[in-house]
N, C-alpha and C positions, 0 to 999 in steps of 0.2 A: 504494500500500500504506500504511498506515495503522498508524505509530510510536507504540509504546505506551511511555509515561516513568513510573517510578515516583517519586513524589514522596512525602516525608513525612508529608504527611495521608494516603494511599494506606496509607504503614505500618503508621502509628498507628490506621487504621481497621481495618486488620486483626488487632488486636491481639496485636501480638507477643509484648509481657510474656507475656500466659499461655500463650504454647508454650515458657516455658523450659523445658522437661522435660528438657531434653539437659543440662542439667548432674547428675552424679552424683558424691555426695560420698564415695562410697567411691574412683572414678577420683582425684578431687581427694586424698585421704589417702594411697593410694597413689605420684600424683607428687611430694605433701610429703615423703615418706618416702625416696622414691626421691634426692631434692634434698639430703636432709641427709644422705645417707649420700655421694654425691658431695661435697657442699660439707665435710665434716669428710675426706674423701678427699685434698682438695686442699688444706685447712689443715696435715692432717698430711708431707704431700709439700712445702709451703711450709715448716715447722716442720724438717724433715732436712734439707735442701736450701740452708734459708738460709745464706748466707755471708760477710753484711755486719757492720757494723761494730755497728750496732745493732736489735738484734730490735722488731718490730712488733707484739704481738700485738692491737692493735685492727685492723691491716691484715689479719692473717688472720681475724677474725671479720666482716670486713668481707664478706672472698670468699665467707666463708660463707652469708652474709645475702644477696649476691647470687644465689646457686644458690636460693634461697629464694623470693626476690622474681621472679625471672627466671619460675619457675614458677607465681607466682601472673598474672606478669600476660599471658604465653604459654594457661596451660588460658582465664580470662578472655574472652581474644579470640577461641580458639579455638569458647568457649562463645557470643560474641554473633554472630561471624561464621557459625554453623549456624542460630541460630534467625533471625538476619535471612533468609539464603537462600529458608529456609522458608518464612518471612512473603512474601519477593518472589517465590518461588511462587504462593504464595494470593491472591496482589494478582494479579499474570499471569492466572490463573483467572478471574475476576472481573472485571478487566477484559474480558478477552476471551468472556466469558459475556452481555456488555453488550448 
């Protein structure tokens, strides 16, 4: 039987870039939204809660920025790892069309 390997010229011939279609910027505004209303969630729960000696408030701006960044780089991969699939469909096809 006869092992088909996809390699990155295989990818790049198939040309991935142009099937980003899967990313959607309304999905994307939606989980920024969704992130900052969590991340000021947690700031404000950080903010009542505290009970030290000295208050942080760059540490809570901090968490906030992480709920932010967390989302951006979660949809990101979410977003490259569908169109590579795709692409390693299209390569599968084509090879085996060979």
């Amino acid at each position: 039987m006869m092992q088909l390997a996809l390699t990155f010229n295989d990818i790049f011939k198939s040309s991935f870039l142009e099937q980003i279609d899967s990313f959607a910027p309304l999905d994307m505004v939606i989980a920024l939204a969704l992130a900052f209303a969590l991340g000021l969630f947690i700031l404000l729960i950080y903010r009542k809660t505290f009970s030290g000696v000295m208050y942080s408030a760059s540490f809570g701006l901090s968490l906030m920025a992480l709920t932010l960044i967390t989302t951006l780089v979660i949809n990101a991969r979410q977003t490259i790892i569908s169109t590579l699939s795709s692409a390693k469909e299209n390569c599968f096809l084509s090879l085996t069309s060979r």
